[in-house]
C-alpha positions in Angstrom: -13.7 -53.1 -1.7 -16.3 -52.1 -4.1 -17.8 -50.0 -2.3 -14.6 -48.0 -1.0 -14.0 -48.1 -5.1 -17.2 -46.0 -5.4 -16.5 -43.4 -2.8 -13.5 -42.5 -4.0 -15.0 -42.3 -7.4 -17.9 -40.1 -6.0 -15.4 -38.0 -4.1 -13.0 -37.4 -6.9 -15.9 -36.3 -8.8 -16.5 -33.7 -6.4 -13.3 -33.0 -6.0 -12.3 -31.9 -9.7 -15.7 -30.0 -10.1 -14.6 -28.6 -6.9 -11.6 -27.8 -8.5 -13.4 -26.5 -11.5 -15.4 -23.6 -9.6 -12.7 -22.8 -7.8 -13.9 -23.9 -4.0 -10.5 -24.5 -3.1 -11.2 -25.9 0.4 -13.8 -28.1 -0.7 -11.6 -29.1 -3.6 -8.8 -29.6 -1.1 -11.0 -31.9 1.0 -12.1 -34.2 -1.0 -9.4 -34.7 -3.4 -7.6 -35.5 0.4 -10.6 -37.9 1.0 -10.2 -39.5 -1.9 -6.4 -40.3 -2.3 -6.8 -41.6 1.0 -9.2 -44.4 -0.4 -7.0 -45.1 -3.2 -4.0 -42.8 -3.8 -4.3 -40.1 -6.4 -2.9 -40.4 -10.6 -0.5 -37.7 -10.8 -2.7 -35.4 -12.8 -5.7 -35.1 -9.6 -2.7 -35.1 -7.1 -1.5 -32.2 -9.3 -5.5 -30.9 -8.8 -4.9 -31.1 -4.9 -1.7 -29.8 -5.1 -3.0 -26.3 -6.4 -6.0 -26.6 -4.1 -4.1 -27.2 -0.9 -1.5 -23.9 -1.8 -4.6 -21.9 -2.7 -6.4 -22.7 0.3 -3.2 -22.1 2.5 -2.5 -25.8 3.1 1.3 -24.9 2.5 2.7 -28.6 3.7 0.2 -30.0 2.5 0.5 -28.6 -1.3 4.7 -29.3 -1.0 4.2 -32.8 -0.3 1.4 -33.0 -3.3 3.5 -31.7 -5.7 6.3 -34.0 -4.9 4.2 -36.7 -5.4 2.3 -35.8 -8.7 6.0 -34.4 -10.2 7.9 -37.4 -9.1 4.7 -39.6 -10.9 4.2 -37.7 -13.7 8.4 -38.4 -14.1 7.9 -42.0 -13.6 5.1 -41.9 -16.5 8.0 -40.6 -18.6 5.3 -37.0 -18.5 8.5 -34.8 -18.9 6.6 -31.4 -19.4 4.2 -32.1 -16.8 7.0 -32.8 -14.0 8.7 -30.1 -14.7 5.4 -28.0 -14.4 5.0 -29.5 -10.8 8.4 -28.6 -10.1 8.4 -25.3 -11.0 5.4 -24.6 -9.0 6.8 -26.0 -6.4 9.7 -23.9 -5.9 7.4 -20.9 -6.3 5.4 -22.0 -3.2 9.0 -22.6 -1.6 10.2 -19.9 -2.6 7.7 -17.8 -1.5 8.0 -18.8 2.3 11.7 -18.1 2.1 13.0 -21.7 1.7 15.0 -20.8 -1.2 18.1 -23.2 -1.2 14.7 -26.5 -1.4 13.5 -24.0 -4.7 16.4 -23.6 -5.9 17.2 -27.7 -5.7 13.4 -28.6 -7.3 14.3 -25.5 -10.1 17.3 -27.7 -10.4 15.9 -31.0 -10.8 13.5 -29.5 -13.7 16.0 -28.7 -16.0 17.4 -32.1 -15.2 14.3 -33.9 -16.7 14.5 -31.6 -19.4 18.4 -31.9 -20.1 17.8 -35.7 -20.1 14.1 -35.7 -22.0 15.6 -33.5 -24.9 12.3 -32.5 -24.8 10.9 -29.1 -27.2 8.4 -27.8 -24.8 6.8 -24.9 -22.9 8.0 -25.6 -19.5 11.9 -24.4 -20.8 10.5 -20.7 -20.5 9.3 -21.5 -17.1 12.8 -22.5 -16.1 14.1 -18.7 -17.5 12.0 -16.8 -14.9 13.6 -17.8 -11.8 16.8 -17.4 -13.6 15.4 -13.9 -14.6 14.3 -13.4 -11.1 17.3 -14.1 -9.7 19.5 -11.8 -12.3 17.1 -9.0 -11.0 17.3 -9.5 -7.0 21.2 -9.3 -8.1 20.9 -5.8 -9.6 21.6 -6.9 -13.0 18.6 -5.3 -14.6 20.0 -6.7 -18.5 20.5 -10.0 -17.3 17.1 -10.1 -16.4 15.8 -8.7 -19.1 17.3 -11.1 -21.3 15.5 -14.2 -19.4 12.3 -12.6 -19.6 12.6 -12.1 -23.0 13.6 -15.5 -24.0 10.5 -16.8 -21.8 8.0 -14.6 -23.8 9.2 -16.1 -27.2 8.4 -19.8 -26.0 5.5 -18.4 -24.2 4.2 -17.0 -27.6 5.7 -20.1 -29.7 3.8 -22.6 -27.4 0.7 -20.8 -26.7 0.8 -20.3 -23.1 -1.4 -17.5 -21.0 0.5 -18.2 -17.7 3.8 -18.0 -18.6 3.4 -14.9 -21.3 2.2 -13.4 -18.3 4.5 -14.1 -16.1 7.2 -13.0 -18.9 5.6 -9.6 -19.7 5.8 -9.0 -15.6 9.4 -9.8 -15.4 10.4 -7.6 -18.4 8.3 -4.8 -16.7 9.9 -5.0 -13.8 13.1 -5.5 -15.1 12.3 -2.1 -17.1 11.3 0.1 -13.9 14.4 -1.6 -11.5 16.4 0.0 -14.5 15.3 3.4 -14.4 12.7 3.4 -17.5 9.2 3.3 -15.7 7.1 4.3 -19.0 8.0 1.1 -20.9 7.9 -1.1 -18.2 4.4 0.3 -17.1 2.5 -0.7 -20.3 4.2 -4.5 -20.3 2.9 -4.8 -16.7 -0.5 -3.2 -18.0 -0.4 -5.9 -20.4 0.3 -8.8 -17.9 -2.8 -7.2 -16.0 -4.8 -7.5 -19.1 -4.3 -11.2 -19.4 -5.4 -11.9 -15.6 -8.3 -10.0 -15.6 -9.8 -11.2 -18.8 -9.3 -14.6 -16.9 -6.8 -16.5 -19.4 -4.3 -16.9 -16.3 -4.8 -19.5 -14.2 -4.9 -18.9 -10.4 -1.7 -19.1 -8.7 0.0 -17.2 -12.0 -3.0 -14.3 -11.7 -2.0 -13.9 -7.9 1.5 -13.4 -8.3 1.2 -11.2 -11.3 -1.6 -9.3 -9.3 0.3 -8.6 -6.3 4.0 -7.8 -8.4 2.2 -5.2 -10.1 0.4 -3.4 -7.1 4.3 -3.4 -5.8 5.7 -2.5 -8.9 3.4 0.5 -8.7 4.3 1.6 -5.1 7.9 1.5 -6.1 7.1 4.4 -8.7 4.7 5.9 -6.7 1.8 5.5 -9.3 -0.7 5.8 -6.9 -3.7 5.7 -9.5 -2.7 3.1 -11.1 -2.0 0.8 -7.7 -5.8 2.0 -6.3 -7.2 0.4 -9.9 -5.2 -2.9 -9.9 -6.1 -3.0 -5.6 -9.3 -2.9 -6.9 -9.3 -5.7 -9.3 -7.2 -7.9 -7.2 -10.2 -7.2 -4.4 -12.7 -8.4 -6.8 -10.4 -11.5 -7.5 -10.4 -12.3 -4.2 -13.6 -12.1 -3.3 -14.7 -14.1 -5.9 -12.8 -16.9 -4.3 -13.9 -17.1 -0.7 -11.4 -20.2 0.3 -8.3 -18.0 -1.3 -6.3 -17.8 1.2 -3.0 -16.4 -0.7 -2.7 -13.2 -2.1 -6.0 -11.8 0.2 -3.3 -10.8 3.2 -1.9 -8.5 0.8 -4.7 -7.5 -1.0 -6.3 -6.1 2.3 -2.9 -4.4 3.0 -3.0 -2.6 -0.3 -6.7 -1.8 0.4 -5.7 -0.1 3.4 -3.3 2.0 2.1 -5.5 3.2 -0.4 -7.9 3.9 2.5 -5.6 6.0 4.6 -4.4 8.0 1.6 -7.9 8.7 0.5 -8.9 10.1 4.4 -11.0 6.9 5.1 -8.7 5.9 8.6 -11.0 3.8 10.5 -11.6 1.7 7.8 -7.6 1.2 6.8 -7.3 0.3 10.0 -10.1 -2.2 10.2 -8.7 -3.8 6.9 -4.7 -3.4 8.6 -5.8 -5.4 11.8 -7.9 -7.8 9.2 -4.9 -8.6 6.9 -2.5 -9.4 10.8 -5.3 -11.9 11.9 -5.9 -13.4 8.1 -2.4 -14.0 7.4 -1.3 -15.2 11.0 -2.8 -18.2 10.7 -3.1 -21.1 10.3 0.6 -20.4 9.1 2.7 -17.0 9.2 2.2 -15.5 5.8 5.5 -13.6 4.2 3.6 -10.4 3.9 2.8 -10.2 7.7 5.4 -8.1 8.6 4.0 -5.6 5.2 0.3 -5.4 7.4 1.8 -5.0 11.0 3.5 -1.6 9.4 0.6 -0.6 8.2 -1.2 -0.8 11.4 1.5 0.6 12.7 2.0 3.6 10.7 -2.1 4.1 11.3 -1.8 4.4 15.0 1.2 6.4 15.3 -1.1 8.9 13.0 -3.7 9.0 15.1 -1.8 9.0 18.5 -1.6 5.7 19.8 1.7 5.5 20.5 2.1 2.5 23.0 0.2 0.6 20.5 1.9 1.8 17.1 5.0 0.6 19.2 4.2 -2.8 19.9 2.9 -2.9 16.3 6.1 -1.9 14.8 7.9 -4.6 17.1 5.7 -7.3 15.6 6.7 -5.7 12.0 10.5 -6.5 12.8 9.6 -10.1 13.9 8.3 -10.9 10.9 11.3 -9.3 9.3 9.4 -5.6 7.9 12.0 -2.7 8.3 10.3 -0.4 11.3 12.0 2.4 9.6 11.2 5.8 8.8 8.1 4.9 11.0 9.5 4.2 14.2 11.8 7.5 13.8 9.0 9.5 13.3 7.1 7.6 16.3 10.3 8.9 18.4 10.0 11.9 17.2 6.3 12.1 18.3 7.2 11.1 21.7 9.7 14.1 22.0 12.8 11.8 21.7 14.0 14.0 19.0 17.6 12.7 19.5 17.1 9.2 18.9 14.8 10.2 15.7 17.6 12.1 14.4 20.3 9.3 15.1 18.2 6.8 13.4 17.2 8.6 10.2 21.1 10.0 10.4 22.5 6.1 10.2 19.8 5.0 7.1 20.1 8.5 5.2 24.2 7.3 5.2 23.0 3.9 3.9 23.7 3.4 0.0 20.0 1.6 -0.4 19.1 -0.3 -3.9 15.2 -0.1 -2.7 14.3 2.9 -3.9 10.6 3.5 -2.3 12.5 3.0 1.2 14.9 5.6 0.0 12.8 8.2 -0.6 10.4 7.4 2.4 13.3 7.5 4.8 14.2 11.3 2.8 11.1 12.3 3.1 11.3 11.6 7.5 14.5 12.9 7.6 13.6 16.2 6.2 10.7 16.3 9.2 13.1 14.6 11.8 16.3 17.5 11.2 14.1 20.4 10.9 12.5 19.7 14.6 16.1 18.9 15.1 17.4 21.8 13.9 19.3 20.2 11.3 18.7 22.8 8.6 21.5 22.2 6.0 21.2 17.7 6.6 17.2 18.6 5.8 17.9 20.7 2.7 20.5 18.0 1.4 17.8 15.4 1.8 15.2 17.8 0.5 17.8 18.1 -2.7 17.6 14.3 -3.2 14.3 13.7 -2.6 13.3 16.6 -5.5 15.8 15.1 -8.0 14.2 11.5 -7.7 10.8 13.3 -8.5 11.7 14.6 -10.8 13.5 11.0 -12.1 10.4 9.2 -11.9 8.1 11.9 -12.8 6.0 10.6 -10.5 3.1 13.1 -9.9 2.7 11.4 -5.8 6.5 12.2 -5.3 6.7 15.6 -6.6 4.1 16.4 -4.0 5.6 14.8 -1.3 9.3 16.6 -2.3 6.9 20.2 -2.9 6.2 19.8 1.1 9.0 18.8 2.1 11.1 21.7 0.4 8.1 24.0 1.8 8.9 23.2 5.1 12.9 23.7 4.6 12.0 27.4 3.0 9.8 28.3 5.6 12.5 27.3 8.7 15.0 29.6 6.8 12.3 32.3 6.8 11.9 32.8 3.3 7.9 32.1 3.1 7.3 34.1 0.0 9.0 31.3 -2.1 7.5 28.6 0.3 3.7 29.4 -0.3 4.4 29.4 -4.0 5.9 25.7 -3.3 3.5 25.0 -1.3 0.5 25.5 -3.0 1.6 23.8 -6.1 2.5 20.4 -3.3 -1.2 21.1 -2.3 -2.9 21.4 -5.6 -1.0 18.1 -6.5 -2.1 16.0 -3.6 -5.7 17.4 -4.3 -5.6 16.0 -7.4 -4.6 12.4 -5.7 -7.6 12.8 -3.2 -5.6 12.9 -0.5 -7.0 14.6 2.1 -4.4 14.3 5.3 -1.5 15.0 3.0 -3.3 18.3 1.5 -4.1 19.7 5.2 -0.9 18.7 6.2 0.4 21.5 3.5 -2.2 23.8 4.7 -0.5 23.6 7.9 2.5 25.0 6.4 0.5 27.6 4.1 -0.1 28.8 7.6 2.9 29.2 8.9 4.0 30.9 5.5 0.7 33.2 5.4 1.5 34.3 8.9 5.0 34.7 8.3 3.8 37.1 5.7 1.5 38.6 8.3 -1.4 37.6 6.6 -3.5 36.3 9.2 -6.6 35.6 8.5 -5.6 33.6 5.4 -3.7 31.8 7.9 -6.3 31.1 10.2 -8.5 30.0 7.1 -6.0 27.7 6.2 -5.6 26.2 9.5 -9.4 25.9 9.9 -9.7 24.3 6.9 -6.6 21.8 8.0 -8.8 21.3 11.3 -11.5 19.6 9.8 -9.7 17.1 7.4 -8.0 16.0 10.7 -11.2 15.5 13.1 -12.4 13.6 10.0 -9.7 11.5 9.8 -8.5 11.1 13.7 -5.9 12.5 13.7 -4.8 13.5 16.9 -0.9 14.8 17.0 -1.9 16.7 13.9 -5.0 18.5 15.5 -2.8 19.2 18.4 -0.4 21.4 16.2 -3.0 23.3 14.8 -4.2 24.1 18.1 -0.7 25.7 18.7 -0.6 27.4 15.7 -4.2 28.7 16.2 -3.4 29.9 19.6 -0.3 31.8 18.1 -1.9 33.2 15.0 -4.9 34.1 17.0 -2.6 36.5 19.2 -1.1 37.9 15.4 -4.1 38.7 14.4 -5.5 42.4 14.0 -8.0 43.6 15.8 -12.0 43.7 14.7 -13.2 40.5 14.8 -16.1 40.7 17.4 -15.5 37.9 19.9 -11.8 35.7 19.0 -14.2 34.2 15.9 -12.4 32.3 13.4 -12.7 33.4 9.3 -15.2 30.0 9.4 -17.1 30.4 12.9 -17.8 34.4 11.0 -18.7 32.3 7.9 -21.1 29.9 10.1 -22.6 32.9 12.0 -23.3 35.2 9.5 -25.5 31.8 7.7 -27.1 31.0 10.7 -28.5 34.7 11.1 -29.8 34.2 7.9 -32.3 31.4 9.1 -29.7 28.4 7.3 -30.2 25.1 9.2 -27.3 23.0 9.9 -27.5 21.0 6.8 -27.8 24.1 4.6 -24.5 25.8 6.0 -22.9 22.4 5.4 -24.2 22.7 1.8 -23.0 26.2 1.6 -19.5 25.4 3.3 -18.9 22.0 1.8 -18.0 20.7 5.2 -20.5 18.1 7.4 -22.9 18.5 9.2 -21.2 17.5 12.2 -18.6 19.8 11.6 -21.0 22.8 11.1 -22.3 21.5 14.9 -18.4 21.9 16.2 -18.4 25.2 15.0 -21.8 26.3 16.7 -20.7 25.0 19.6 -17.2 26.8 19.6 -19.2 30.0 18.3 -21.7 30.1 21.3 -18.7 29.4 24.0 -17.1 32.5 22.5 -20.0 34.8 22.6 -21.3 33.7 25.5 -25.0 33.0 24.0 -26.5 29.3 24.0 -29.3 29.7 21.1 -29.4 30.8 17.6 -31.6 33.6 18.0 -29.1 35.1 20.6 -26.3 34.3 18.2 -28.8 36.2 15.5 -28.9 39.4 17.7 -25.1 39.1 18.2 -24.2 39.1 14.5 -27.2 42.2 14.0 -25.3 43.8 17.1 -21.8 43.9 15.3 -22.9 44.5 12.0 -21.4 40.6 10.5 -24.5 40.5 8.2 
């Protein structure tokens, strides 16, 4: 007996420091290894509790926290209980067992109605309430909760729940139409988590509500510097298990809107595979979009498919992406139907909304839809220019581009245009921006100026072998082709404005990596074009491409 006494005394030792440095699994194993020696006091089952749900031991951490709530109860520990029990129906909450948080949020402010207790944990009990008040719509309601939670928060002292309060009343702020204020009380909340006054499971919910709260009004700097804190978070925590799916989702849309594709993709298929097991995480259905958006991009249809099938299993809407995936595959009629029946929707999510606008604008234009693409095109500007948000406005400048250029007025679409292109230049967004160059093209040409055309499309070319981007590379072709036939006559040999450019270099002795210098393109690129040049004139060495250049006066 004294010897199993001493193990389990060793073992909680190591447990709570554990605990302490934040090796949740270890933590989680030993605190197991000891309560099953000699069960736990409520305050190291409390320890094992947060251990298990940080290390993804869902059941495990449910049962826990029954245990140490129900014991700290029995111990007539009031504010501690209720602590348990609010965590607790986070962790339920959070895997969609809502009617068991609901019944533990319950029993809280039972012990409390019956303790008469002053304490901290009555502002805990005001953010579900808040929560709840917000998911309803009723953005004052909410408001008013979060409110009352940040004056016992600042009355009592206590980091996790004046973050927790500052988030609510953020989000509250931006559901209601007031982004600015509720910005700087979420910057605020972010302050708190990463100076490290927030304990864990508070600092991964606030991280991850904010990175959201930031898609929803389209702040994409400010989401790419929170994505990279909560990355830093996590991977100072190796055992996190929580909060990491996400965070690698988040990463990979950063990735893809910066131009780096392979590696969105590598961190898409890495968020599936983290958060599938051991149990389904929530936000699974979140990364299988992602990957799924990622190869419809790139042209892997069958597989973007099967990857927006597994979205709708774990209960992701497929849509605008599968639309545009139809529209890909020349099904243009079921594209239009689709974005038709969720354009007539009166959606609350407004991100959703102005994605799905921003597909149908694409979707009845190939249609020939023209006046259901300028109607979405007029709704998509005005929220724009609603949430001032600089990503939007690009996004709406393309879009009402495209609807000026299919009613032939391409004067006023190049002027729309380029300020769309300057904007997502700006963003660093690289497959956006050629994306408008595509239809600075089209405009240019429709202008008959074709050679700025063909620069443009050139320049289109390479941000789209860089990023994979197959479909898209496709369509220049075509336009290429087209423009190419437009063009007026002079230009020795069907060259291209940048295969002239690469030429004229290389017959002034620049090596590969100068002209790439020069041209701010790669190196690899500069190769492609050499290639292309050589095919064209018929030569196959740069001293025949030299006497070419000599031959048609191009230096």
């Amino acid at each position: 007996m004294a010897e199993r006494t001493t193990a389990a005394s060793d073992l909680l030792v190591q447990g709570r420091e554990a605990y302490r440095r934040r090796a949740w699994a270890d933590a989680c194993d030993r605190l197991s290894a000891a309560d099953d020696l000699a069960p736990l006091t409520a305050p190291d089952a409390e320890r094992l509790a947060v251990a298990a749900y940080l290390n993804g031991r869902d059941e495990q951490a449910v049962r826990t926290w029954e245990r140490a709530c129900l014991a700290f109860h029995r111990d007539d520990r009031t504010a501690r209980a209720v602590r348990c029990a609010f965590w607790l129906g986070v962790a339920l909450a959070r895997h969609g067992r809502h009617a068991q948080a609901g019944g533990w949020f319950a029993r809280a402010a039972r012990f409390l109605e019956e303790a008469a207790e002053d304490c901290v944990e009555r502002g805990y009990l005001l953010v579900p309430r808040g929560l709840q008040a917000l998911e309803c719509g009723d953005h004052e309601a909410a408001r008013a909760e979060f409110a009352g939670a940040a004056r016992i928060a600042d009355r009592f002292g206590d980091p996790d729940l004046t973050a927790l309060a500052r988030l609510g009343q953020g989000q509250a702020l931006i559901s209601a139409g007031d982004p600015g204020p509720g910005t700087a009380l979420l910057d605020e909340a972010m302050v708190a988590v990463t100076a490290g006054e927030v304990s864990p499971i508070a600092a991964g919910l606030v991280y991850c509500a904010v990175i959201i709260a930031c898609r929803e009004t389209f702040d994409v700097h400010r989401a790419a510097e929170w994505t990279a804190a909560l990355s830093r978070w996590c991977d100072a925590q190796p055992d996190l298990k929580p909060y990491r799916g996400q965070c690698l989702v988040h990463r990979s849309e950063i990735m893809q809107l910066r131009g780096d594709w392979s590696g969105a993709l590598a961190e898409a298929q890495q968020a599936c595979a983290h958060m599938a097991a051991p149990t389904a995480d929530p936000a699974l259905g979140m990364a299988q979009y992602q990957r799924a958006e990622l190869l419809r991009l790139r042209g892997a249809h069958p597989h973007a498919e099967e990857a927006y099938r597994q979205a709708d299993r774990w209960g992701h809407p497929t849509q605008p992406g599968l639309a545009l995936l139809r529209l890909a595959q020349g099904r243009t009629d079921d594209a239009e139907a689709a974005i038709r029946r969720l354009a007539a929707q009166a959606d609350g999510d407004r991100v959703q909304r102005c994605r799905i606008l921003a597909a149908q604008v694409e979707i009845e234009l190939a249609a020939g839809g023209a006046e259901a693409a300028r109607d979405a095109c007029d709704e998509l500007g005005k929220a724009a220019g609603d949430l001032a948000s600089p990503y939007l406005r690009a996004v709406a400048g393309a879009a009402r581009g495209a609807v000026l250029l299919a009613e032939r007025d391409a004067a006023a679409a190049e002027d729309v245009l380029r300020a769309a292109w300057a904007t997502w230049q700006e963003l660093r967004a690289p497959y956006e921006a050629a994306r408008v160059r595509v239809l600075l093209a089209e405009a240019c040409a429709l202008q008959g100026d074709h050679d700025t055309a063909a620069l443009q499309l050139d320049a289109a070319r390479e941000v789209f072998e860089q990023v994979g981007a197959a479909p898209q590379l496709a369509r220049v072709d075509r336009l290429a082709r087209s423009v190419g036939r437009a063009r007026r006559p002079g230009r020795p040999g069907g060259l291209t404005p940048r295969e002239t450019q690469v030429l004229r270099l290389v017959a002034g002795g620049a090596t590969n990596r100068e002209i790439a210098a020069t041209l701010v393109i790669s190196e690899k690129t500069v190769g492609r074009h050499l290639n292309n040049m050589f095919v064209k004139l018929g030569v196959s060495t740069r001293s025949a491409a030299t006497a070419y250049a000599y031959e048609h006066d191009l230096v």
